[in-house]
C-alpha positions in Angstrom: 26.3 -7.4 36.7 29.4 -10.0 35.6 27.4 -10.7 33.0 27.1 -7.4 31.9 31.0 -6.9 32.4 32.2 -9.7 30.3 29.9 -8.7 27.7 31.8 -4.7 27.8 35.0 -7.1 27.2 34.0 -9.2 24.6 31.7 -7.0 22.6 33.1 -3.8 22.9 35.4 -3.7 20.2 33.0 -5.3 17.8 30.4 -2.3 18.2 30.1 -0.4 15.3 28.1 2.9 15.7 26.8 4.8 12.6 26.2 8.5 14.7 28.0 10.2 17.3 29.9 9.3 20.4 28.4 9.1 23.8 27.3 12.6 24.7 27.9 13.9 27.6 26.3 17.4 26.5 24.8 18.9 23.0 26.4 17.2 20.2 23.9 19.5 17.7 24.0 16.4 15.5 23.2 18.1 11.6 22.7 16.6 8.6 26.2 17.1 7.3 27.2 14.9 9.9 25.9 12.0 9.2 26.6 8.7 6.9 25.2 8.5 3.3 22.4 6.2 3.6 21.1 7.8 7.2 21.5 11.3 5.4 19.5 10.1 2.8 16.8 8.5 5.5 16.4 11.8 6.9 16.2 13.8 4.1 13.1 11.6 2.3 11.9 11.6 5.7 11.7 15.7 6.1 10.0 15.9 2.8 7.5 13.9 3.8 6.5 16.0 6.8 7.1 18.8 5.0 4.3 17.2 2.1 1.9 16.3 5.2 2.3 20.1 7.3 -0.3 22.2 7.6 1.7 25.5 8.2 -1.9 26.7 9.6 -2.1 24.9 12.7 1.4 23.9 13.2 1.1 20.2 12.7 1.5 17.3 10.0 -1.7 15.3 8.9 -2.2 11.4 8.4 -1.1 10.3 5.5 -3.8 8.5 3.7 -1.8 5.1 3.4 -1.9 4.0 6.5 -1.3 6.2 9.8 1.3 5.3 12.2 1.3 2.5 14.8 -1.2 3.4 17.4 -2.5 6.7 15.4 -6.0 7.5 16.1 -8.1 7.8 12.8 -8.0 8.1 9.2 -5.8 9.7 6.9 -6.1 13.9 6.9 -6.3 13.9 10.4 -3.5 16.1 12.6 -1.0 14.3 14.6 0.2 15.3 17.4 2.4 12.9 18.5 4.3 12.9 15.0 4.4 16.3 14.7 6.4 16.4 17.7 8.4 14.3 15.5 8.7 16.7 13.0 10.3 19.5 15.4 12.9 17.5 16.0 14.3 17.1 12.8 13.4 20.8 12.4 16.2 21.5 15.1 18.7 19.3 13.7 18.2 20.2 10.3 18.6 23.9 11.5 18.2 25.7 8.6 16.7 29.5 7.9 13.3 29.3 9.9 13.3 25.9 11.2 13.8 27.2 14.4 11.1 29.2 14.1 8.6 26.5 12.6 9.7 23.8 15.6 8.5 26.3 18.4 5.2 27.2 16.6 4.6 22.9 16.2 5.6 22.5 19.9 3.5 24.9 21.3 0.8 23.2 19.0 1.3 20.0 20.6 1.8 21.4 24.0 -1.7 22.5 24.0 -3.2 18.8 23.4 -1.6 17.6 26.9 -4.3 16.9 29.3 -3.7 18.4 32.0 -6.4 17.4 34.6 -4.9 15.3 37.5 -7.9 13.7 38.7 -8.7 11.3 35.2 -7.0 8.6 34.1 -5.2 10.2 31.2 -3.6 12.8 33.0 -0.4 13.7 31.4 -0.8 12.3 28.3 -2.1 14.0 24.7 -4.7 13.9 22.2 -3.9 11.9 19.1 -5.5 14.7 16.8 -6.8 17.8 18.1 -10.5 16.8 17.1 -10.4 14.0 19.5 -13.0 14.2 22.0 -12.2 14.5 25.9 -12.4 11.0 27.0 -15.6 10.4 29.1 -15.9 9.3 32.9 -16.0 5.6 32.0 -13.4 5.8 29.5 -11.8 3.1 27.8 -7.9 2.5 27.3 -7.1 2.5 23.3 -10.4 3.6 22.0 -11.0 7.0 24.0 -6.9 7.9 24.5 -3.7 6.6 24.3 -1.3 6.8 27.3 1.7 6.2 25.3 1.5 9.6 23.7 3.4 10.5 27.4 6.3 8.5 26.7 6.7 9.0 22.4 6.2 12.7 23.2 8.1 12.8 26.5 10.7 11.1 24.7 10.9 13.5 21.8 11.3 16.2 24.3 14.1 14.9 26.0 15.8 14.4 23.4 15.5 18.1 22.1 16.1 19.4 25.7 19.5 17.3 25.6 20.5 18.1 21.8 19.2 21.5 20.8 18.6 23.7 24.2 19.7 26.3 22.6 17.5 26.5 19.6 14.2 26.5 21.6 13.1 29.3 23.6 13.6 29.2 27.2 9.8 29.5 28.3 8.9 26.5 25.5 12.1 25.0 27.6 10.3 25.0 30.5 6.8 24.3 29.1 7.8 20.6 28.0 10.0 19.8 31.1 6.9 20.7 33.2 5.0 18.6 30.3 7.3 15.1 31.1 7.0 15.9 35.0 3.5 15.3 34.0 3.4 12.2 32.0 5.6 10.8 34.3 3.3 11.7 37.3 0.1 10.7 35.0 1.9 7.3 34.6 2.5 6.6 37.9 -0.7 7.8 39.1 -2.4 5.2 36.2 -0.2 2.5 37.4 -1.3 0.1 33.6 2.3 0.0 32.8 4.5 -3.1 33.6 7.8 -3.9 32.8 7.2 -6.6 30.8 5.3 -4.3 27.7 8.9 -3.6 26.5 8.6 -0.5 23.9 7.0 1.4 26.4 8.5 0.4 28.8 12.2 0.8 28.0 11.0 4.5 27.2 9.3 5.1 29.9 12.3 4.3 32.0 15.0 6.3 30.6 12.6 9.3 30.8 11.9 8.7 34.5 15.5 8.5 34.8 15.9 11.9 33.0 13.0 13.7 35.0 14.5 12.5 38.1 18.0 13.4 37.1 16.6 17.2 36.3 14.4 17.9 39.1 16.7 16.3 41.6 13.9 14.3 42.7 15.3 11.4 44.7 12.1 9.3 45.2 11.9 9.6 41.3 15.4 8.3 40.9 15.1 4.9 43.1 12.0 4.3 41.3 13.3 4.8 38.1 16.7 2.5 39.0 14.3 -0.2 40.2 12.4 -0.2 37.6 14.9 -0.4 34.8 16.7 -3.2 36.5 13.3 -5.0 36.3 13.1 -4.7 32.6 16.8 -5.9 32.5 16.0 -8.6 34.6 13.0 -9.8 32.3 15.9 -9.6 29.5 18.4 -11.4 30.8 16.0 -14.2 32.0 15.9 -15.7 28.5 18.2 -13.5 26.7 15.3 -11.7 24.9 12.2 -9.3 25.6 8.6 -10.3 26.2 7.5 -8.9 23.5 9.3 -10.5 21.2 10.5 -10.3 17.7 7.9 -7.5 16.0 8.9 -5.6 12.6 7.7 -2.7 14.4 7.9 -2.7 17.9 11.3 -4.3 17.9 12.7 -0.9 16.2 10.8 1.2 19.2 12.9 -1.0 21.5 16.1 0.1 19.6 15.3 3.1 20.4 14.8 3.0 24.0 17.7 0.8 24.3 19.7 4.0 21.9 18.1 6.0 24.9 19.4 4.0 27.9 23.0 3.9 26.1 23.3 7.9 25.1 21.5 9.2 27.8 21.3 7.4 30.9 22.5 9.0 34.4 24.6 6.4 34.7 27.2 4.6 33.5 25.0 1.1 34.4 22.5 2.5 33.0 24.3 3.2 29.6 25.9 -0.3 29.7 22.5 -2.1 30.2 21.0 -0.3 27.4 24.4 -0.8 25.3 24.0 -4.7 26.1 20.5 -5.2 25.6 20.3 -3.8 22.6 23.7 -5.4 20.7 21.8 -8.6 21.6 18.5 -7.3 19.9 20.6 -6.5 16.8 22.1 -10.0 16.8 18.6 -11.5 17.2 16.9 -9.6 14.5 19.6 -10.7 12.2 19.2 -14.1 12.8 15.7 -13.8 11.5 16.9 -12.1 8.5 16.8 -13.1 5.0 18.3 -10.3 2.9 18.1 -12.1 -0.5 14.1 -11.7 0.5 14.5 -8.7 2.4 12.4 -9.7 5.5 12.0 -10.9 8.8 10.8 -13.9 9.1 7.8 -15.0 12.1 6.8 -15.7 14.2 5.2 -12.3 15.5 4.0 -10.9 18.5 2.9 -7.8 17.2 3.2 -6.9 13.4 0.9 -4.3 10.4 2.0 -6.1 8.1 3.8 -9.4 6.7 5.9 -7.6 4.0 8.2 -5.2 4.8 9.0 -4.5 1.4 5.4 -3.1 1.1 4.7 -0.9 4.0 7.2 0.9 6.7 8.4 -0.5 9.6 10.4 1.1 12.5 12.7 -2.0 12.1 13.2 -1.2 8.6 13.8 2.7 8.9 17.0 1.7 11.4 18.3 -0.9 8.7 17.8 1.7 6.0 20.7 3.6 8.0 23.4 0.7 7.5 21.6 -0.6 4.2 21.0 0.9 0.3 18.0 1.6 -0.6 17.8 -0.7 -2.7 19.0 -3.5 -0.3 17.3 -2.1 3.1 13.8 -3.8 4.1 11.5 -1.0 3.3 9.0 0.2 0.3 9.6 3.1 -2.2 8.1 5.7 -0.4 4.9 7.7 -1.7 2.1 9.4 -0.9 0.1 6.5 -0.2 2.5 4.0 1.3 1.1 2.4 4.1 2.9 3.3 7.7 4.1 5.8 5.9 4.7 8.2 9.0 6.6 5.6 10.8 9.3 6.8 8.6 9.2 10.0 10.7 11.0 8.2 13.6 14.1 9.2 11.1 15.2 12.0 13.0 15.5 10.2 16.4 17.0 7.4 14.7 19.9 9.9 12.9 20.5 11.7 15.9 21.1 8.5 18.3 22.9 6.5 16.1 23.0 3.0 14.6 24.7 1.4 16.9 24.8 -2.4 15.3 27.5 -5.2 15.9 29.7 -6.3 12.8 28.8 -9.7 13.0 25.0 -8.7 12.6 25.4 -6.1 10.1 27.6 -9.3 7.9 24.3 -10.7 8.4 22.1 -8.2 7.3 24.1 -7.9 4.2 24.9 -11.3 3.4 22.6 -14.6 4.0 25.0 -16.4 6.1 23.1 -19.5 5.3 19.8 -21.7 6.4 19.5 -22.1 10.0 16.9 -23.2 12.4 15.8 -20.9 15.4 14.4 -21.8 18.3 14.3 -19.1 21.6 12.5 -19.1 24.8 10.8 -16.2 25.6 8.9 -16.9 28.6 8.2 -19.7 30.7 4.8 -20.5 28.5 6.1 -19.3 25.0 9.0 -20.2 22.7 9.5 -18.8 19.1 10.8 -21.8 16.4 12.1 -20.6 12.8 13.3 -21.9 9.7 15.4 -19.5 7.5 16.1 -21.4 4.9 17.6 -20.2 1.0 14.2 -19.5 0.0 11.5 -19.8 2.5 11.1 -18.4 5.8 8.5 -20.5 8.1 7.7 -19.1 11.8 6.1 -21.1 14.4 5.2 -19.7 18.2 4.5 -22.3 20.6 2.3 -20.7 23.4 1.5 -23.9 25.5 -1.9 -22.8 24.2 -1.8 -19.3 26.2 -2.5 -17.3 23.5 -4.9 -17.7 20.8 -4.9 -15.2 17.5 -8.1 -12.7 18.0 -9.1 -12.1 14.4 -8.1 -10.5 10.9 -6.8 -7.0 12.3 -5.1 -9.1 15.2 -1.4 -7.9 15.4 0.0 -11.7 16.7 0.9 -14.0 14.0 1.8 -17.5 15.3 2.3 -19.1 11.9 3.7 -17.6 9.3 5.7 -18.0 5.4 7.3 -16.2 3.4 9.1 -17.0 -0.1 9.4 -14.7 -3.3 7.1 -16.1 -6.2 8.5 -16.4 -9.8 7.4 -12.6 -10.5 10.0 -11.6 -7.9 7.0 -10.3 -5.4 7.4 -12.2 -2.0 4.3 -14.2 -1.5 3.2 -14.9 2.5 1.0 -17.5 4.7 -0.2 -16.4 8.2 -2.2 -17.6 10.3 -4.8 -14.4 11.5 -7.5 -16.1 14.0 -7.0 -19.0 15.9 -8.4 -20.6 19.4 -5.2 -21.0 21.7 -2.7 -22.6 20.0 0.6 -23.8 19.7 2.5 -24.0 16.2 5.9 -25.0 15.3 8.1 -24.8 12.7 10.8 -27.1 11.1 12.7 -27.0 8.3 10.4 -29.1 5.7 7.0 -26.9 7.4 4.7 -26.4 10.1 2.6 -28.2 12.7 -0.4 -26.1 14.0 -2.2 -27.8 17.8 -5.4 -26.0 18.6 -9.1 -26.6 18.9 -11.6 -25.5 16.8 -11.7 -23.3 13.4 -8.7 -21.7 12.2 -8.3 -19.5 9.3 -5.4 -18.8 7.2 -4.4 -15.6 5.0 -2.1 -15.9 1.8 -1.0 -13.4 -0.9 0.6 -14.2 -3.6 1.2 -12.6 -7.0 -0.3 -14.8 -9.4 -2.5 -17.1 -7.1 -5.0 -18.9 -8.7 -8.1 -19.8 -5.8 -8.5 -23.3 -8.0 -5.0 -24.1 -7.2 -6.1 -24.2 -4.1 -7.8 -27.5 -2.4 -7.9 -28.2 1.5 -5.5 -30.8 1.8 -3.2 -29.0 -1.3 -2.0 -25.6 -2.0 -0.3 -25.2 -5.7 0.7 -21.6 -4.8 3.2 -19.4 -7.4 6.3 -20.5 -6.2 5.4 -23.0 -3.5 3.8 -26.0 -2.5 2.0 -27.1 0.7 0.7 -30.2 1.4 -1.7 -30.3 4.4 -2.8 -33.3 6.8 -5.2 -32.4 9.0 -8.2 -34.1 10.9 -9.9 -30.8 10.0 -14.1 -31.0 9.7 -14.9 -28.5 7.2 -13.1 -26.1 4.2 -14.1 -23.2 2.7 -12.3 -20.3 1.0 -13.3 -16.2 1.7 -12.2 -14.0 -1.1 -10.1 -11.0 -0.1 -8.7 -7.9 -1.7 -5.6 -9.2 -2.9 -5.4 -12.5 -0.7 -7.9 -15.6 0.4 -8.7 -16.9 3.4 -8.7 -20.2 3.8 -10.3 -21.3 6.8 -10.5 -25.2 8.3 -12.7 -26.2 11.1 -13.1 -28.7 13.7 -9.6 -29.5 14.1 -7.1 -30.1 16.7 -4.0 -30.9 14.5 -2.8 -29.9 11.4 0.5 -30.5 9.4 2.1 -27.7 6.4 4.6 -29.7 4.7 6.2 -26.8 2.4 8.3 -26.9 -0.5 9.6 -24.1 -2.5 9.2 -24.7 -6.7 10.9 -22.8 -9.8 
């Protein structure tokens, strides 16, 4: 707790937050209210649901470039979580028959929570209305997603607290009888743990506001001890466990917005405040803005440019950043993660509450730097951010291995923009358990086996490319390894290159006109 007080003294008047001040009751945060760039977020980000609604059933469909994190199918399919989504820009926006359109969605998604409190999934929601009823011997990701409680519990909170008025009182009480639910499904299920920080960090603020409405004091020490746990985990090593993500770090933000806006208590709302100015300040230590990404290593990414597909990370910078400076694609039809850019609303209505110092940073490359942050007591991240490479190394004292091409942890990556101004990437997509490291001249790479390695570059030339020399556009890698076999696997618009029988190998990089 001293810690948490200095930092109230010291950061406080640095905090710069692009929404409203800490509400205390309905702001009824609108469109007019809001800065340029977020306004012009939220407006792309309604005509895309509007594009994707199906005014027939009451819910958006899966855009066909890529559905959102965790969405279950292909593209065409309804969404229930994101159409909950949708309602709540509906309210903000408020104009003639949004009202009306927001109830008819939220009854729509209403009727996808299972409600049986004898299974596993009880309290949370289909993905897509089609889904099947999970079996008896159901399996966890495949046959349902228990995170749909806290996205969609989440969503309803934040309507309940915002825009009470705009929502009939029986739908009122339909979706606090709905969180009362996922909360009890949740606890009942008993997967989560504090350490899985998106969910997490949701899942607490919303037991804190269940409790705080039903007067349920059980409920509310639960909910206390539980959030001091994930503060504890943060404060530990000055970072969360699941660490530095293009995606999942912008769900955190949102929690943490959560925790700071709406907590019961003033704690509460300072923890959250804390934990997520120090976010801010990490993420922006990993930023290059002359290349308009993150650099690795990640624990859980879709994608290694964020200049090509939409990440929640992104869609917050977007608020405090041009367009044409901010790390995310033009959007179309087609762009992949495309409905992550629904998470607009939420984002406009909380705030982007960012510290000066980090937003200089985003703005402005402050100059190379190495990084290197503990995260637990078996993993610490190493970076290079350098003028025109990034290079990410995790070292996992070879706890974690990667588990294949659609793996989302990337223990090894690059990233530096080729001469046709496209940024061009390395990382490392199946590993055995491994530990890699990264300096500011390359990478090392420990493990045991067969590794294989994914690049994209504009212009790459698979000649160019020999196992102990890459002549990529733009860069050049020499490689030392004791490595027994090469080969290189054609992809779509990247190779594979994969080396086996090694236990060592060495990426000295170095970026070329």
């Amino acid at each position: 707790m001293r810690k948490l007080v200095v930092w109230m003294a010291l950061c406080g008047a640095t905090l710069i937050l692009y929404g409203q001040s800490l509400p205390q009751h309905a702001r009824h945060v609108s469109p007019a209210s809001l800065n340029r760039n977020t306004g012009e977020l939220f407006q792309e980000s309604m005509h895309w649901n509007e594009y994707f609604f199906d005014n027939a059933v009451s819910l958006v469909k899966s855009p066909s470039g890529g559905s959102a994190h965790g969405s279950h199918g292909e593209g065409g399919r309804y969404m229930v979580r994101e159409s909950s989504w949708y309602a709540l820009g509906l309210l903000c926006r408020d104009q003639a028959g949004d009202r009306e359109r927001a109830a008819k969605i939220l009854d729509a998604v209403l009727k996808q929570q299972y409600t049986d409190p004898n299974v596993p999934w009880y309290g949370t929601y289909k993905r897509t209305p089609a889904e099947p009823t999970p079996p008896s011997k159901s399996e966890l990701w495949r046959d349902y997603d228990p995170n749909w409680r806290v996205f969609i519990g989440t969503t309803f909170a934040m309507i309940l607290i915002e825009y009470p008025d705009r929502v009939p009182a029986e739908l009122r009480q339909r979706m606090y009888k709905a969180i009362d639910l996922g909360i009890t499904g949740e606890m009942r299920e008993g997967r989560l743990v504090p350490a899985y920080t998106n969910i997490a960090l949701m899942y607490g603020f919303l037991w804190d506001f269940a409790a705080t409405h039903d007067h349920n004091a059980a409920w509310k020490k639960k909910s206390v001890a539980w959030n001091e746990e994930v503060y504890r985990l943060f404060e530990k090593y000055g970072t969360f466990p699941e660490y530095n993500s293009p995606t999942y770090s912008g769900v955190d933000i949102y929690g943490l917005a959560l925790w700071r806006d709406y907590g019961s208590s003033a704690h509460m709302r300072e923890m959250g405040a804390a934990m997520e100015t120090s976010l801010w300040r990490e993420l922006a230590n990993y930023y290059q803005p002359d290349l308009r990404n993150l650099s690795g290593p990640f624990d859980r990414a879709y994608g290694m440019d964020m200049t090509h597909y939409v990440s929640v990370v992104g869609v917050w910078m977007r608020t405090v950043l041009d367009a044409s400076s901010a790390p995310l694609p033009p959007i179309s039809a087609t762009t992949d993660h495309l409905a992550d850019i629904w998470f607009s609303s939420h984002i406009a209505i909380l705030g982007t509450a960012i510290p000066q110092d980090a937003l200089t940073k985003m703005q402005h490359f402050a100059g190379a730097h190495a990084i290197r942050q503990n995260i637990s007591a078996e993993r610490t991240a190493t970076a290079w951010i350098g003028d025109h490479v990034l290079i990410g190394g995790e070292l996992t004292t070879k706890t974690k291995d990667a588990g294949g091409p659609s793996s989302q942890f990337h223990p090894a990556t690059i990233h530096w923009r080729t001469p046709g101004g496209e940024i061009g990437w390395v990382q490392l997509v199946a590993c055995p358990l491994v530990d890699a490291s990264a300096d500011e001249n390359g990478l090392d790479i420990d493990t045991k086996g067969t590794i294989r390695l994914r690049i994209h570059a504009l212009g790459l030339k698979k000649e160019q490319i020999k196992a102990a020399a890459w002549r990529l556009p733009g860069l050049q890698v020499g490689i030392t390894t004791n490595a027994s076999g090469f080969s290189i696997d054609d992809g779509a618009d990247s190779v594979d290159l994969v080396y086996s029988g090694l236990s060592h190998m060495r990426l000295d990089i170095k970026p070329v006109e």
